[in-house]
Chimera marker file (.cmm) of the C-alpha trace (Angstrom):
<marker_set name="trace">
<marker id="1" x="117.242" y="53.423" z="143.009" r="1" g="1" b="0" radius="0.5"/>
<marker id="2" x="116.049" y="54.986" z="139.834" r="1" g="1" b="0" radius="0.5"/>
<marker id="3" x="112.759" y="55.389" z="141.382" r="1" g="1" b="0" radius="0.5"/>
<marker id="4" x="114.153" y="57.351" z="144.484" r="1" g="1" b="0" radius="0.5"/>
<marker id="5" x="116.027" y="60.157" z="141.756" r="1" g="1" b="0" radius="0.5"/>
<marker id="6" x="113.107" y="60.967" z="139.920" r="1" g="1" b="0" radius="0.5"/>
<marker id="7" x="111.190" y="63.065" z="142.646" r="1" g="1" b="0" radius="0.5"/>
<marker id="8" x="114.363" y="64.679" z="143.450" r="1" g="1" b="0" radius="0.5"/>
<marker id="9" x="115.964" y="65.762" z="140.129" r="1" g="1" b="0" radius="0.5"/>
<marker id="10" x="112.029" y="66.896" z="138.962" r="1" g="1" b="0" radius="0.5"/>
<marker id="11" x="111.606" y="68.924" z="142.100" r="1" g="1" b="0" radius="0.5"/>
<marker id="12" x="115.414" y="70.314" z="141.094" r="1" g="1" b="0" radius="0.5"/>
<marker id="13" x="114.484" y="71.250" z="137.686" r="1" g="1" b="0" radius="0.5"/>
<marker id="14" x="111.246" y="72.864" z="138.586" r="1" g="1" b="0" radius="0.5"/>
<marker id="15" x="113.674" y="74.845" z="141.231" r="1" g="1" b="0" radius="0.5"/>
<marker id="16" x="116.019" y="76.228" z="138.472" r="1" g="1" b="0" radius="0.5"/>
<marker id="17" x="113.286" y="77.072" z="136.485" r="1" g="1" b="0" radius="0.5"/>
<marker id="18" x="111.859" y="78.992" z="139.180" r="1" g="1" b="0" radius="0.5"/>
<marker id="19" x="115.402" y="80.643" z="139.755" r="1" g="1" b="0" radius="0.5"/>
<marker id="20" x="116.120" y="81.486" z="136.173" r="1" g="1" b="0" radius="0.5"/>
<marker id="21" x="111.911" y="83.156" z="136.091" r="1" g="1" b="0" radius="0.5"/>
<marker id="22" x="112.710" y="84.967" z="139.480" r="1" g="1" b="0" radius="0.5"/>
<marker id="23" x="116.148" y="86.443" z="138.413" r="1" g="1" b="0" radius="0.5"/>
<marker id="24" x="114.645" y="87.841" z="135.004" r="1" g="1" b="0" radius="0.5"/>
<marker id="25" x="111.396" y="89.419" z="136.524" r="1" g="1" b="0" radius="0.5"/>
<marker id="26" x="113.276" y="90.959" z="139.722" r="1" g="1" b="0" radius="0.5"/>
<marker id="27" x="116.094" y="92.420" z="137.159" r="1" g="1" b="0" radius="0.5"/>
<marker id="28" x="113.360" y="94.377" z="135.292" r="1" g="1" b="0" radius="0.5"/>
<marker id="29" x="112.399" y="96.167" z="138.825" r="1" g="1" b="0" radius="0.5"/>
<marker id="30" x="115.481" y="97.035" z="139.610" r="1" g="1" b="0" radius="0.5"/>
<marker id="31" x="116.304" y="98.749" z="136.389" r="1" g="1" b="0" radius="0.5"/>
<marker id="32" x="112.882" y="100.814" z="137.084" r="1" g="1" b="0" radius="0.5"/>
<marker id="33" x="113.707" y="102.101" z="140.366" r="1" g="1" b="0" radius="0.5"/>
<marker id="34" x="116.467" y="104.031" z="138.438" r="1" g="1" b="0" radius="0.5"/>
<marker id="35" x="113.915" y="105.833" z="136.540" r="1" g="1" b="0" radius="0.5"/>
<marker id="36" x="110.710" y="107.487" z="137.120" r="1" g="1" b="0" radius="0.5"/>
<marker id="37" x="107.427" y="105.796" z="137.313" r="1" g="1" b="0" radius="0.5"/>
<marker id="38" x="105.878" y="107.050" z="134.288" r="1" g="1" b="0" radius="0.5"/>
<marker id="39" x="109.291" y="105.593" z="131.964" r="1" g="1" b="0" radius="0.5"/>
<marker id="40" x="109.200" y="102.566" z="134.173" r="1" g="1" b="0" radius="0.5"/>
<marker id="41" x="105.730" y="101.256" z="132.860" r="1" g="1" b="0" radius="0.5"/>
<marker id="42" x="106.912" y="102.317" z="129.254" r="1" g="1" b="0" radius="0.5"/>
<marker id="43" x="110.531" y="100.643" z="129.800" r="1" g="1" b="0" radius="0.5"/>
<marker id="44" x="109.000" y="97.655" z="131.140" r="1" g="1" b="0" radius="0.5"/>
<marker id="45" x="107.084" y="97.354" z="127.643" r="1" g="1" b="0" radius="0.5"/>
<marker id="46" x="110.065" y="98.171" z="125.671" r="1" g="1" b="0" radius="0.5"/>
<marker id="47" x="112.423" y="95.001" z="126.689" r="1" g="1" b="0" radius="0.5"/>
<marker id="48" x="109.235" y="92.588" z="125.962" r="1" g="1" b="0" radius="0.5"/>
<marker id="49" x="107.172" y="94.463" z="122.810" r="1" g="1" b="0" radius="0.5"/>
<marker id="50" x="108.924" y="97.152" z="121.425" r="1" g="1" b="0" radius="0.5"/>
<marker id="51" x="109.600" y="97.067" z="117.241" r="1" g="1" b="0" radius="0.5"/>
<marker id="52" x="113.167" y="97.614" z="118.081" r="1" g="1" b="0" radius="0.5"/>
<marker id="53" x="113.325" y="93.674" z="119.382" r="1" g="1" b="0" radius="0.5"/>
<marker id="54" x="111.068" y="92.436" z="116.983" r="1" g="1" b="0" radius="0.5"/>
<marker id="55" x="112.930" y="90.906" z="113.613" r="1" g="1" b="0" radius="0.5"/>
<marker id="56" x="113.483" y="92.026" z="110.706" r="1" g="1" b="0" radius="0.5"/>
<marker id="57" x="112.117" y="96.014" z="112.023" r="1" g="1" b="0" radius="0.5"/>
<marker id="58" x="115.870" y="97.542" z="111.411" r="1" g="1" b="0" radius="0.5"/>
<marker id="59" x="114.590" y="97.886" z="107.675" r="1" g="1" b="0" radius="0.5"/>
<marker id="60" x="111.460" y="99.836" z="109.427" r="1" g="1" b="0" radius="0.5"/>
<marker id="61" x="108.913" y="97.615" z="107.165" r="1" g="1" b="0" radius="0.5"/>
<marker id="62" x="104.910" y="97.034" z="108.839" r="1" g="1" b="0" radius="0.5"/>
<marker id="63" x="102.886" y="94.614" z="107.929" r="1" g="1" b="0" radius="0.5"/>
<marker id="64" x="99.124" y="96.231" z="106.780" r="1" g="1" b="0" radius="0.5"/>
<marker id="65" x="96.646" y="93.244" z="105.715" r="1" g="1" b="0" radius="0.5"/>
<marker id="66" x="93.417" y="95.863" z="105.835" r="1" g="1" b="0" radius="0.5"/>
<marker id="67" x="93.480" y="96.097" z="102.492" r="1" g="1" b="0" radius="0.5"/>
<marker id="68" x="94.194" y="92.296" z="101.364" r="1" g="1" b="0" radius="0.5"/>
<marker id="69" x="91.081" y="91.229" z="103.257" r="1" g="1" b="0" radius="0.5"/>
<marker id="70" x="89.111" y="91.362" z="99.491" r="1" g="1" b="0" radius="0.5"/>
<marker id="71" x="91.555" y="88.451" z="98.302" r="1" g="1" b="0" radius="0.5"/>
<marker id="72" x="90.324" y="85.649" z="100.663" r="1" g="1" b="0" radius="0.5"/>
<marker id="73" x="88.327" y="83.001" z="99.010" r="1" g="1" b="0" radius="0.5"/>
<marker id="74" x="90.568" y="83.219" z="96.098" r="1" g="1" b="0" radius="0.5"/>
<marker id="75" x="93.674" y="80.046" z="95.508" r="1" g="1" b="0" radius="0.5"/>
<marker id="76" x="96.846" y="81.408" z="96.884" r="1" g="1" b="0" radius="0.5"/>
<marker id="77" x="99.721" y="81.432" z="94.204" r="1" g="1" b="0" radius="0.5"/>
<marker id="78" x="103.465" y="81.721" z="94.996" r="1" g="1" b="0" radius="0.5"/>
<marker id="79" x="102.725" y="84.719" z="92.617" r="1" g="1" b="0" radius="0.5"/>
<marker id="80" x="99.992" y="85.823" z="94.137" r="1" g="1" b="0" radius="0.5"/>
<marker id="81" x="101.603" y="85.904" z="98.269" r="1" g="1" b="0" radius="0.5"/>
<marker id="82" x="104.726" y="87.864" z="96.708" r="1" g="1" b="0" radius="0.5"/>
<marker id="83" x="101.938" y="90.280" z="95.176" r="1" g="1" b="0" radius="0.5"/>
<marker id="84" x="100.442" y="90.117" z="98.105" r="1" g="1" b="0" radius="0.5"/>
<marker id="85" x="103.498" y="90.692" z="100.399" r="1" g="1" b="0" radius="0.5"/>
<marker id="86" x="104.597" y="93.649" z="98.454" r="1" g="1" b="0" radius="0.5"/>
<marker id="87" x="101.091" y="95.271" z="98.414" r="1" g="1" b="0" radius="0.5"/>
<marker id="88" x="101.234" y="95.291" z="102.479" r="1" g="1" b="0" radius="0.5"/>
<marker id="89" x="104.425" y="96.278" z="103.215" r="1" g="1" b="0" radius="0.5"/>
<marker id="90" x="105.697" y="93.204" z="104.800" r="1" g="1" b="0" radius="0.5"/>
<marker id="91" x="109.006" y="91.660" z="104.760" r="1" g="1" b="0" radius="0.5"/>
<marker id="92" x="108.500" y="88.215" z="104.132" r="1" g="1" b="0" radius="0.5"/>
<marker id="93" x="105.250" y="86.522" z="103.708" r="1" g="1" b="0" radius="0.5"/>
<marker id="94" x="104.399" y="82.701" z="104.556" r="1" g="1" b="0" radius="0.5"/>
<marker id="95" x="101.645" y="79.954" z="103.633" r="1" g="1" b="0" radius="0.5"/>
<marker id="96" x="100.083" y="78.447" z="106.485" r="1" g="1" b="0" radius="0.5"/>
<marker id="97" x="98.136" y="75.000" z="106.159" r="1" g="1" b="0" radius="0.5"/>
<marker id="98" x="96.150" y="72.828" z="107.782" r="1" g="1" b="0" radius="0.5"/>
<marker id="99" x="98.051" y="70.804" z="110.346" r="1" g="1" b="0" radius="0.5"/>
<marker id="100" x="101.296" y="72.567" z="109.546" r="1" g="1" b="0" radius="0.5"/>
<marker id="101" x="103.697" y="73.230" z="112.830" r="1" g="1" b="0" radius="0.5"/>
<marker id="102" x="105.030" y="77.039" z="112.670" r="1" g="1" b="0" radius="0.5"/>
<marker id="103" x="106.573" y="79.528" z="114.751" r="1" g="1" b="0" radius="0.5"/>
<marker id="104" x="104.554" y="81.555" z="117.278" r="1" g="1" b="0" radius="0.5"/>
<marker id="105" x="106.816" y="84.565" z="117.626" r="1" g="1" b="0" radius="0.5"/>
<marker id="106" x="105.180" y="87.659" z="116.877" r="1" g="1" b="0" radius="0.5"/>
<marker id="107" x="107.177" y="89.491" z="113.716" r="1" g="1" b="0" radius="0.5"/>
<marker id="108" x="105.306" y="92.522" z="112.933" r="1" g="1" b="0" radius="0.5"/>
<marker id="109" x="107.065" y="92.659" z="108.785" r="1" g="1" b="0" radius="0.5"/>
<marker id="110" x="105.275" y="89.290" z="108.149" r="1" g="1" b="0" radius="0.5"/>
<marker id="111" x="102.403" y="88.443" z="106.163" r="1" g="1" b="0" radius="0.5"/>
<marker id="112" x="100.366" y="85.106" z="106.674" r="1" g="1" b="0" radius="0.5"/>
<marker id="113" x="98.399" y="83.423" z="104.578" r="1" g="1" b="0" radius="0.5"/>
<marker id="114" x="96.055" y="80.945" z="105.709" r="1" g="1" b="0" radius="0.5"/>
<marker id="115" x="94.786" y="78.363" z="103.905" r="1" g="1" b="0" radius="0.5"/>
<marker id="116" x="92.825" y="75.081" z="103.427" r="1" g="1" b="0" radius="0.5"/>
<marker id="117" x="93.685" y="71.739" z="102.231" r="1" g="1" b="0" radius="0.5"/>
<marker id="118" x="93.177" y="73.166" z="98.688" r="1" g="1" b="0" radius="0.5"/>
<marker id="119" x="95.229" y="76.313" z="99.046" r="1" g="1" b="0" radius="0.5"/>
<marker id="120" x="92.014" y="78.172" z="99.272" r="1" g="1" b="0" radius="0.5"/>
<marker id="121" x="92.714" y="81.102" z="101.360" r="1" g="1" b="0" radius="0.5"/>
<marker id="122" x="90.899" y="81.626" z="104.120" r="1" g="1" b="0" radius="0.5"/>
<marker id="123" x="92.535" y="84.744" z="106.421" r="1" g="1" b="0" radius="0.5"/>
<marker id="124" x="94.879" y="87.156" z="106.199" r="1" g="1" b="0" radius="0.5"/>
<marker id="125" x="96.971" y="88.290" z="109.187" r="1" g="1" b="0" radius="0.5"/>
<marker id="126" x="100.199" y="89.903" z="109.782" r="1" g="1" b="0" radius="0.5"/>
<marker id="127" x="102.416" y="88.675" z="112.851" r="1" g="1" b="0" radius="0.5"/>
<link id1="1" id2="2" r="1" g="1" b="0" radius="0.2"/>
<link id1="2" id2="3" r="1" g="1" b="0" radius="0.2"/>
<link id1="3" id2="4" r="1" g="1" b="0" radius="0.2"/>
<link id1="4" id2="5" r="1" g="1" b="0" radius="0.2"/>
<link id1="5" id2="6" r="1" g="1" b="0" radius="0.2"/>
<link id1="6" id2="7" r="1" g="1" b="0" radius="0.2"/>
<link id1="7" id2="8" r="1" g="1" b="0" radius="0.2"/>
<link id1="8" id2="9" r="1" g="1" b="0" radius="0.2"/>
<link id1="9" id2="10" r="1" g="1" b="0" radius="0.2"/>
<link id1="10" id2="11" r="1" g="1" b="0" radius="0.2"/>
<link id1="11" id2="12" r="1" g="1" b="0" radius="0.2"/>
<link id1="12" id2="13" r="1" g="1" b="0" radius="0.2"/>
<link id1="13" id2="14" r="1" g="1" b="0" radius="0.2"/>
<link id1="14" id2="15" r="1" g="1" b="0" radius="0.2"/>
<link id1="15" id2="16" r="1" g="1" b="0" radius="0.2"/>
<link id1="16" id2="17" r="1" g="1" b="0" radius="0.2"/>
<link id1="17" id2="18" r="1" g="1" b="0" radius="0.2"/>
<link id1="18" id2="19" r="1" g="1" b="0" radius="0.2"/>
<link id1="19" id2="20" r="1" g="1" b="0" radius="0.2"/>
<link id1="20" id2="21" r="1" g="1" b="0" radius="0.2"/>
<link id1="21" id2="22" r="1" g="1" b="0" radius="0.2"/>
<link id1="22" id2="23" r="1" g="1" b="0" radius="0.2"/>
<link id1="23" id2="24" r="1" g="1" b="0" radius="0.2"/>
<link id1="24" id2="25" r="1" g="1" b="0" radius="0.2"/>
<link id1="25" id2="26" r="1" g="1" b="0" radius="0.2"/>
<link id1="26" id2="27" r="1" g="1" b="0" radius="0.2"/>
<link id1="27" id2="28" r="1" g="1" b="0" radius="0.2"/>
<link id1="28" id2="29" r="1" g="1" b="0" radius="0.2"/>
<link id1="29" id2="30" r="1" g="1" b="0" radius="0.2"/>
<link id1="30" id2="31" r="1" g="1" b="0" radius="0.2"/>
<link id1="31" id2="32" r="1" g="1" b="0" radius="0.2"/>
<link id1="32" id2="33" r="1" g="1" b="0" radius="0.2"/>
<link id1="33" id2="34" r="1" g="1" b="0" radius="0.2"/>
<link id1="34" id2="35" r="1" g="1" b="0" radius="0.2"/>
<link id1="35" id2="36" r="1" g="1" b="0" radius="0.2"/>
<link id1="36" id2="37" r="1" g="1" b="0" radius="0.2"/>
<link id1="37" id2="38" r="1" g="1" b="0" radius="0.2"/>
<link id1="38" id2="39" r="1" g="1" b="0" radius="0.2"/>
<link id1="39" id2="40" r="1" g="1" b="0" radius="0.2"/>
<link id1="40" id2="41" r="1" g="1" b="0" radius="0.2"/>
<link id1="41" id2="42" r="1" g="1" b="0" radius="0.2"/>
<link id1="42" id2="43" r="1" g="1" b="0" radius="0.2"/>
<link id1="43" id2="44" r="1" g="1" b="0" radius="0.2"/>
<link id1="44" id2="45" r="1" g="1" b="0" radius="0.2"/>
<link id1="45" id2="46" r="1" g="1" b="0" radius="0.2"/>
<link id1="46" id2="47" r="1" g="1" b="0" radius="0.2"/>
<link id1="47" id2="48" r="1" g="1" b="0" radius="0.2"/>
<link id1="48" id2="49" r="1" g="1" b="0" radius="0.2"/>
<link id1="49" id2="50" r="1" g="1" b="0" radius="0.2"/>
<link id1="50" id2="51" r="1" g="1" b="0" radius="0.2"/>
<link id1="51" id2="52" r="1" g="1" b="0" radius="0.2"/>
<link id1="52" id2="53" r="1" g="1" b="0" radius="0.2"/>
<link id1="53" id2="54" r="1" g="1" b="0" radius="0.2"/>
<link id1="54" id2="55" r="1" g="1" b="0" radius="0.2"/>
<link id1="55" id2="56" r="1" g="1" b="0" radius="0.2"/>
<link id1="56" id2="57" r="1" g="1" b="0" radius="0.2"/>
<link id1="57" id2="58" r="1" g="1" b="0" radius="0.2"/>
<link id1="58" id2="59" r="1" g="1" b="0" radius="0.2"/>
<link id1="59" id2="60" r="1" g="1" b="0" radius="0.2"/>
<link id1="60" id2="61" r="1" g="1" b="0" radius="0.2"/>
<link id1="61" id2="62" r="1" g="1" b="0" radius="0.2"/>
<link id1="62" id2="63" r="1" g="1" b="0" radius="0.2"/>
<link id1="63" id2="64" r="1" g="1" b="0" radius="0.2"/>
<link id1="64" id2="65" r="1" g="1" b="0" radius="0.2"/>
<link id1="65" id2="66" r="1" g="1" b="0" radius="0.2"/>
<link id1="66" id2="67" r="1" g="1" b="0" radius="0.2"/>
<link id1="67" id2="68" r="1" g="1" b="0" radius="0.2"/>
<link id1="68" id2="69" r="1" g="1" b="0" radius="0.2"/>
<link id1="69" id2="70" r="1" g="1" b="0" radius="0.2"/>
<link id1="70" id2="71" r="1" g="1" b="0" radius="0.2"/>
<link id1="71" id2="72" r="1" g="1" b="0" radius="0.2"/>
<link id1="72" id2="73" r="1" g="1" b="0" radius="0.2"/>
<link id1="73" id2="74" r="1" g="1" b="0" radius="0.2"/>
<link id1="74" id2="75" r="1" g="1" b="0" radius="0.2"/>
<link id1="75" id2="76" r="1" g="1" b="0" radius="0.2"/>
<link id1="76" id2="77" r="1" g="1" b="0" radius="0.2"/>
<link id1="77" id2="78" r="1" g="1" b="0" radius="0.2"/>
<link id1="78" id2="79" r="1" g="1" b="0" radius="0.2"/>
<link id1="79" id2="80" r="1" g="1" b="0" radius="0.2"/>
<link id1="80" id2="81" r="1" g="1" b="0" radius="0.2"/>
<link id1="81" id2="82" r="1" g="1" b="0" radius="0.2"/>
<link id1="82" id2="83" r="1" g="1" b="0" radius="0.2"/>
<link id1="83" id2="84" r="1" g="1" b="0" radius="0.2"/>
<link id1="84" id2="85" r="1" g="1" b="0" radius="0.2"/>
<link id1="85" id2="86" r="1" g="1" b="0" radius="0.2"/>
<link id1="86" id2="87" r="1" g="1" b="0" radius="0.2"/>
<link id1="87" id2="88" r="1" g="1" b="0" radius="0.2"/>
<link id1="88" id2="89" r="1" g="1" b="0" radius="0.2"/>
<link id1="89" id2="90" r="1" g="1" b="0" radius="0.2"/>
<link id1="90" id2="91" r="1" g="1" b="0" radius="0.2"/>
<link id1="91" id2="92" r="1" g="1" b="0" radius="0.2"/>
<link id1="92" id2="93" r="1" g="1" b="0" radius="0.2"/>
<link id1="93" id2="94" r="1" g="1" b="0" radius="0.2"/>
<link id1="94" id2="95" r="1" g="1" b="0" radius="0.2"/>
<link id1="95" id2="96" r="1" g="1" b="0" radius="0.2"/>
<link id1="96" id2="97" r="1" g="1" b="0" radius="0.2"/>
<link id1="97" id2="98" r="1" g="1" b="0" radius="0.2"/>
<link id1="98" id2="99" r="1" g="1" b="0" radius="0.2"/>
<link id1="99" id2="100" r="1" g="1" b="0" radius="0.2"/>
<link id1="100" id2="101" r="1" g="1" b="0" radius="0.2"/>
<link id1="101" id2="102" r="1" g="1" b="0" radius="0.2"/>
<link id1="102" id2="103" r="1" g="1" b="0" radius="0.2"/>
<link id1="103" id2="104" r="1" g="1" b="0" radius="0.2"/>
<link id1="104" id2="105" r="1" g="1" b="0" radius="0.2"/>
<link id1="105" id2="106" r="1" g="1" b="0" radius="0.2"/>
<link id1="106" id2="107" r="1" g="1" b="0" radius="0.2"/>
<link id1="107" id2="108" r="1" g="1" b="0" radius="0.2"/>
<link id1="108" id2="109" r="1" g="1" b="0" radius="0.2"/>
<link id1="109" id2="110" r="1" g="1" b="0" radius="0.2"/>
<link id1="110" id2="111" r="1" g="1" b="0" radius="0.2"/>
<link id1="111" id2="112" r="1" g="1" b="0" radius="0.2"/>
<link id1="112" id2="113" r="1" g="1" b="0" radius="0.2"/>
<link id1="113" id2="114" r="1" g="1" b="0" radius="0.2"/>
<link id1="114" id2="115" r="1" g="1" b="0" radius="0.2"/>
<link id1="115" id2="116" r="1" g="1" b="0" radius="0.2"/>
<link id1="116" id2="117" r="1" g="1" b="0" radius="0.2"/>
<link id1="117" id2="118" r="1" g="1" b="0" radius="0.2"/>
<link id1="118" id2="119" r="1" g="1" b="0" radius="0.2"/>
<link id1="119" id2="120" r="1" g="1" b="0" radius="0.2"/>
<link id1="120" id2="121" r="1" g="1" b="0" radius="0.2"/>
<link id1="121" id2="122" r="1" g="1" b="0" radius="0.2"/>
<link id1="122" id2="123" r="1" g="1" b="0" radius="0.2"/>
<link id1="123" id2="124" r="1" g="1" b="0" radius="0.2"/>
<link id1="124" id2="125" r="1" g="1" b="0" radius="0.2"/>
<link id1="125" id2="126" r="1" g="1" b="0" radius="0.2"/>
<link id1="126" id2="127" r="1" g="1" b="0" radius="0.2"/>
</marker_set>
């Protein structure tokens, strides 16, 4: 009986997924055909990548790691990554290492620091 459910309640799911995809993608269309067609392609952009949606941009902070490039090779420091954080602007800063699971949201005020299994840094990004 079990066996006879499964096919069914999968192809279900992958239905409401499909419904809850097709109702967000055919709402942003309809909100363009209000507006021109040179704000639509910039109002598309706005709901999905603007700094307005991103967190943490009310305080109107960037992240800038040009300039922090010089600093990899060197042991990272709680010291050092506020130093570091301040020095680019950022919001918050982080320590990524090997193997560790993290967010993948974009946040354009955060600074990441990348490093080895001996807190060797090895890059420098913002996001």
């Amino acid at each position: 009986m079990i066996r006879k459910l499964i096919p069914f309640l999968l192809v279900a799911s992958l239905a409401a997924c499909a419904n809850t995809g097709g109702s967000r993608t055919s709402s942003a269309p309809a909100s363009s055909d209000s507006s021109a067609s040179s704000s639509s392609s910039t109002g598309a952009g706005a709901s999905y990548g603007s700094s307005s949606a991103m967190p943490g941009s009310s305080t109107g902070k960037s992240c800038d790691a040009g300039a922090l490039q010089s600093q990899i090779g060197q042991k990272a420091t709680p010291s050092l990554m506020e130093d570091m954080r301040t020095r680019s602007g950022s919001a918050t800063a982080r320590m990524l290492r090997p193997g560790q699971l993290v967010t993948m949201e974009y946040n354009n005020t955060r600074l990441n620091l990348i490093v080895d299994d001996k807190d060797v840094m090895t890059a420098i990004r913002c996001g």
